[in-house]
Each structure stands twice: as C-alpha cells, then as structure tokens.
Wavefront OBJ file of the C-alpha trace (Angstrom):
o trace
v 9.254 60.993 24.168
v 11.175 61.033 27.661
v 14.417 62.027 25.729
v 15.891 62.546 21.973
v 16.631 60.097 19.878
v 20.012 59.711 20.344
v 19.617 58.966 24.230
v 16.667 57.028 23.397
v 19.030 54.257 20.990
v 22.107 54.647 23.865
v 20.040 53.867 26.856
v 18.146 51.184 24.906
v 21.142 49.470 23.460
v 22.599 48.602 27.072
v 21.680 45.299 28.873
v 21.939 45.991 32.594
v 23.467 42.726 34.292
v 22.033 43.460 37.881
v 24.221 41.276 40.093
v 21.796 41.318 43.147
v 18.212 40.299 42.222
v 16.628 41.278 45.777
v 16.268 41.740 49.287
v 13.785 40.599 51.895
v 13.375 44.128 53.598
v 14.670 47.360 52.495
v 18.484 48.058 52.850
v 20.607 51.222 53.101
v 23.934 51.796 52.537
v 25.457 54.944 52.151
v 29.305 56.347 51.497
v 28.229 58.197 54.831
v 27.028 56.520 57.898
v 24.748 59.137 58.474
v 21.986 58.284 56.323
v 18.552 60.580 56.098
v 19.535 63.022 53.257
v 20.891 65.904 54.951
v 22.312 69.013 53.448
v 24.966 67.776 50.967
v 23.587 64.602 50.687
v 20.632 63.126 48.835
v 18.485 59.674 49.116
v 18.281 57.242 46.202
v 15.195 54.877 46.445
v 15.789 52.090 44.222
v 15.200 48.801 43.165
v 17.027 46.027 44.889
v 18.019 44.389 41.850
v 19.741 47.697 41.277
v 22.069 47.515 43.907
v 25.474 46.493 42.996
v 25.269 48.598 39.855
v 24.056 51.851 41.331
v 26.889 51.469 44.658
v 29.781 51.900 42.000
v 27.427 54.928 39.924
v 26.923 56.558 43.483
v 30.643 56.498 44.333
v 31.744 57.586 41.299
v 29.235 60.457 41.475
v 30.457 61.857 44.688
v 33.795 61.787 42.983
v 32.329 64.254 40.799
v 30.133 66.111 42.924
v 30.773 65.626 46.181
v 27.154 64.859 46.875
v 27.256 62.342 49.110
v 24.601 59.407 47.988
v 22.243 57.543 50.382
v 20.787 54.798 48.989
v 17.313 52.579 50.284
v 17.610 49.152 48.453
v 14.287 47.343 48.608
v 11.296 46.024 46.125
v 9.940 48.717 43.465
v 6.668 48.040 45.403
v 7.876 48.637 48.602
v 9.423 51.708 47.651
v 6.388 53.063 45.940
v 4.514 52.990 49.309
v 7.187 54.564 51.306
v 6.842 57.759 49.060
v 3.402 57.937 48.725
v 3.742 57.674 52.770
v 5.871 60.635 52.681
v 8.720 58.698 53.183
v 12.369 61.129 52.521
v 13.567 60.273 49.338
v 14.763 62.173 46.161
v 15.107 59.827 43.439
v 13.124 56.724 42.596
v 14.638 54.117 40.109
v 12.119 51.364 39.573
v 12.274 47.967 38.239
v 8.968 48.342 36.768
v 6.713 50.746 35.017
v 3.673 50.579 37.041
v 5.063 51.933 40.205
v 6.637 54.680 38.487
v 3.065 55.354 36.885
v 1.291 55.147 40.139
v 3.887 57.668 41.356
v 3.162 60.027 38.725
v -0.667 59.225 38.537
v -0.243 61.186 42.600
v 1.915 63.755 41.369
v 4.472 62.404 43.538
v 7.631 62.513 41.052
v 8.682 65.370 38.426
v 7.539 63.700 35.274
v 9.656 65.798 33.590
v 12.849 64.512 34.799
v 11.461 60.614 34.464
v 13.748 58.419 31.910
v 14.306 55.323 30.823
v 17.892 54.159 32.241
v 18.581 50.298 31.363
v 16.382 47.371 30.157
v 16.081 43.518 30.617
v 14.682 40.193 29.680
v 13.078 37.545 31.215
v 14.078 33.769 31.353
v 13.211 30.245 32.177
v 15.668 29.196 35.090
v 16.252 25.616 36.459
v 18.622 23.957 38.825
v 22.096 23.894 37.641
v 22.008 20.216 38.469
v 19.010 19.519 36.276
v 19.849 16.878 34.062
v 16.769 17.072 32.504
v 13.356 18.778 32.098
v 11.517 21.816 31.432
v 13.447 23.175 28.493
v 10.707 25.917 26.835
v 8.131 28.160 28.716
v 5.491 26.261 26.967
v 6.715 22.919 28.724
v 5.894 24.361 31.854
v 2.177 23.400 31.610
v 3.680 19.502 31.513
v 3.275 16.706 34.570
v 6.731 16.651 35.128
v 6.310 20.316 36.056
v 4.876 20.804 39.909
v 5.796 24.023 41.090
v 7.154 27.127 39.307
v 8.238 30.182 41.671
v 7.654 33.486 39.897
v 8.217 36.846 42.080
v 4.093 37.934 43.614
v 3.102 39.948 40.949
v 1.052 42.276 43.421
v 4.705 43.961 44.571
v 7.445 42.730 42.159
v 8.447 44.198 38.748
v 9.571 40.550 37.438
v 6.407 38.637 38.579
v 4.029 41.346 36.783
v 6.251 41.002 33.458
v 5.836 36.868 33.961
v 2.230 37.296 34.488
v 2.117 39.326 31.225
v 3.880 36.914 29.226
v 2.015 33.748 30.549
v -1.022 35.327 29.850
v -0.115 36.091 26.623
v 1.144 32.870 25.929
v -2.069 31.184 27.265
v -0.208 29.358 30.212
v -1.515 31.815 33.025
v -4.585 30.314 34.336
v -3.469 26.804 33.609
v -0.170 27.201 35.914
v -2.362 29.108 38.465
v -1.757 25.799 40.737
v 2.097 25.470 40.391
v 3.039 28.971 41.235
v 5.046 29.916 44.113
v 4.911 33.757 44.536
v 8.136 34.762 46.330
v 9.073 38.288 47.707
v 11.749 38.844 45.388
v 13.525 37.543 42.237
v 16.143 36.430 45.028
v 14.162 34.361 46.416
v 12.892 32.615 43.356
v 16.917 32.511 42.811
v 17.147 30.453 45.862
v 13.899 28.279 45.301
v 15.528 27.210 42.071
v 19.238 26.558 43.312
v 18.208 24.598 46.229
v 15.859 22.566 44.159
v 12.714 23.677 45.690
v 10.769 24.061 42.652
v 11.389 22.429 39.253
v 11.555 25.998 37.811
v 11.180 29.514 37.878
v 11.298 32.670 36.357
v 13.858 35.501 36.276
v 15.123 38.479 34.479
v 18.608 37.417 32.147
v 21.086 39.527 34.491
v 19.998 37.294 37.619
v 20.243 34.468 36.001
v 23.493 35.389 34.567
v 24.588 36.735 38.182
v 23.849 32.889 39.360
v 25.055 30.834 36.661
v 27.286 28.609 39.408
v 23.440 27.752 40.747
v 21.185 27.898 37.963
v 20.716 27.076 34.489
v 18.625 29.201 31.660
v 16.816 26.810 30.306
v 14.698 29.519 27.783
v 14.723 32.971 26.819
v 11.232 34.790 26.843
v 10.412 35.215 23.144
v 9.870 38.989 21.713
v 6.851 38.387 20.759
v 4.240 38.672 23.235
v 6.636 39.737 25.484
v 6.576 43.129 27.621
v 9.520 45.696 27.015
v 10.951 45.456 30.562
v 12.445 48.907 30.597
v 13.535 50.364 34.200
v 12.090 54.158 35.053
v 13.709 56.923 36.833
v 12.886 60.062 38.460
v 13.164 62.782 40.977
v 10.564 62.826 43.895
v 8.677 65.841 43.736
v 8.704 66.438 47.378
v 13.044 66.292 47.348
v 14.593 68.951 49.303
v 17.674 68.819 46.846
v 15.698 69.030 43.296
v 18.905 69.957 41.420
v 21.455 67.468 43.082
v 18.534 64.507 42.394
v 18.713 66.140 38.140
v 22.002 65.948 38.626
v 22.263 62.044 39.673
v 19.846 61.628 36.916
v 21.586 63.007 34.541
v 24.737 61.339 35.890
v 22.955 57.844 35.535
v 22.297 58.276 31.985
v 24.874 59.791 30.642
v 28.232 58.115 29.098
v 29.801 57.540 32.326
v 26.646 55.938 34.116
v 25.819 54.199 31.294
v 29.640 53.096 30.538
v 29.825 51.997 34.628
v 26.412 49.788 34.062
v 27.964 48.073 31.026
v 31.298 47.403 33.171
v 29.241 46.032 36.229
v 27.601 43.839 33.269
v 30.679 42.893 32.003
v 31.843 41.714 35.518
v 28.922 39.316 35.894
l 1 2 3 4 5 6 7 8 9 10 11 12 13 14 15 16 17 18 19 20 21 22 23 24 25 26 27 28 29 30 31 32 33 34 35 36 37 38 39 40 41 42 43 44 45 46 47 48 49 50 51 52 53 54 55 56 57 58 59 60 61 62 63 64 65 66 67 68 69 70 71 72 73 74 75 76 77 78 79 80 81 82 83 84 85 86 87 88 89 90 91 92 93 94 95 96 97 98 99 100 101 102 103 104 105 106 107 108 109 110 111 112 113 114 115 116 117 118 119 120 121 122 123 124 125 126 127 128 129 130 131 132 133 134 135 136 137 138 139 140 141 142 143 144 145 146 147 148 149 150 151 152 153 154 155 156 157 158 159 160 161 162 163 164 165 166 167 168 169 170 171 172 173 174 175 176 177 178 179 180 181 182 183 184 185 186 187 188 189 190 191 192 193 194 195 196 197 198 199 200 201 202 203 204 205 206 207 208 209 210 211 212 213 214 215 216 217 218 219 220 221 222 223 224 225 226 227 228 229 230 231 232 233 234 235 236 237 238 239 240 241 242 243 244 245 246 247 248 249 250 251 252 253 254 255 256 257 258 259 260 261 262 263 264 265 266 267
C-alpha cells in the first residue's frame, strides 16, 4: 500500500473537480518568470486537467515554503516522454496510471514517494442544446449515433479509461467507426459544445467545469468500470529531492487536499 489507511480513505473520499480538461501543447506558468527549476525553485510536470487546481496548491505552498513552483501543464503522455527524454522536472502528477507505471518500469521516479492524490469518473456528455438523444452509454451503438469523440487513447488518461469501459461493456469494436480521437479531453469538450459530434466522453469534473456547454447525459457505471485514480511522484533524476517530498506531501495533506475540495466546490 502507497500510504496507511487513514490517508488511503482521505485521499479516496475527495472528488477532484478539475476546471481545465486540457491543452493542445504543453504550458508553463510559474509564480516566477524565470522558469527552469533553479536553486529555490522546483518544476511540477503535471497533467493539464490539473491545472487550475494545482496553480492555487502551488501558491499556497510557496506561502509556506518559499519554494517557488514551476509548473509544465500538458497531456500525462506528453509529459511521460519529456522525462524519459531527460527533460528537467521534479515531480510528475499524472492523470493516468500507465504513464506513471512506465515511469517507474525505467526507474525514472522514486517509487517510494508515488501516491495516490485525487480520483474521478467518467461520463456520457452531449450538447447542452440536445433536445434529445443518446441518453445511456449503451445507446451509443444506435443509428442516431454517428460520431462519438473520446480523447486518443495512445496519449490520453481519459481515452484509455473509455477504451476500458467500452470494451468491457462490449461497445468497443462496434463504435470503432464513430470515434473521433482528440488530443485532449478539451477538445472532446469543444467537439461536443459546438455540436460536432452527437457525443462524447469525459471525466465528471470537465463536464461539471462546462455545464453552460454540455449536458451529462450518463454516468459510467461501477461496474466494469476502471478506478480512475491520479498518481504522483518525485522524478528520480530532481536536483531538489526534498523540496519535490515536500510538495508531495503538501498535495496530500489536509491543506492540499482541503484547497482541491474548494477548487471543486468553485466549479
């Protein structure tokens, strides 16, 4: 187990409402304009769904610390090459498992200091116009149904967890000719919303984040259904080793935990 049992219910009991569900190409931001991880200052790869949450953790951390925070917003996938390319970076907060697995499978993170921070759900989305129509995930296999935009499961988190759950609910192969892989959940966001596709699908939080454009239209059922739990860890390489346990320990303790459920809240 990554961490007791009392951590373990905590971490697991929080929905993380992720207010931005991608980006296109990677994005840094930093309370610094002098990004690179220099001395007194350490680089946060992390998921671009991650980003609105972890801007308020990272200010509130160099409150405490006075650790400044860079942080390099782009696709767990995306991110996962750039270290394995050597690329500087101290912590890695993924949306998915497997990049965090093929990260450790290198010996390219401290699998000791690896957690799990938040967790999610994925839904059935439709245009917020949408009279009608798809209203289950098993409805998705019907005429009325022509294309469905899911996030390329090759390179993003959400797209491997749909691809798990259509397979498991027998839909996979069948739907093979509707799909529309998109870069990003924000871009299957912005299929939906402009009416592009008759449907997609999405974690809760970015639907939740784009309720003015979009509509749930079903929740992914337990059952069959992937725990969609989001990994963290220090990079093994990091020239600041404690400062990155430090932000990890920040990030799942009370206050990181309490500022995720209060970015949540303000969804």
């Amino acid at each position: 187990m990554l961490f007791n049992k009392r951590e373990y219910r905590r971490t697991l009991g929080f929905v993380l409402l992720l207010l931005l569900a991608g980006c296109k190409s990677p994005e840094t931001t930093s309370s610094d304009t002098n990004a690179g991880g220099g001395e007194g200052e350490i680089v946060v790869s992390s998921a671009a769904s991650l980003q609105e949450a972890f801007r308020e953790i990272g200010t509130a951390y160099t409150s405490r610390t006075s650790m400044r925070v860079t942080f390099n917003f782009a696709a767990s996938g995306a991110l996962q090459r750039q270290i394995e390319a050597g690329a500087p970076a101290d912590v890695f907060a993924s949306a998915g498992q497997k990049e965090m697995d093929a990260l450790a499978a290198k010996n390219l993170i401290a699998s000791d200091t690896r957690r799990n921070f938040a967790r999610n759900t994925l839904v059935l989305i439709v245009p917020a116009g949408a009279s009608a129509g798809v209203n289950s995930f098993a409805g998705l296999g019907g005429a009325g149904v022509r294309r469905i935009a899911i996030g390329n499961p090759k390179t993003v988190p959400a797209g491997q967890y749909a691809e798990h759950l259509l397979t498991n609910m027998n839909l996979w192969q069948a739907l093979q000719p509707k799909l529309v892989l998109a870069e990003d959940v924000r871009q299957v966001l912005d299929y939906v919303a402009r009416d592009e596709v008759d449907a997609g699908i999405v974690y809760l939080t970015d639907a939740r984040s784009a309720q003015s454009r979009v509509r749930e239209a079903a929740r992914a059922p337990e059952e069959g259904s992937e725990p969609i739990l989001y990994p963290v860890a220090t990079v093994r390489d990091s020239r600041h080793g404690e400062a990155a346990r430090s932000f990890i320990e920040f990030l799942t303790g009370d206050e990181g935990q309490a500022i995720l459920t209060s970015t949540a809240s303000a969804a």
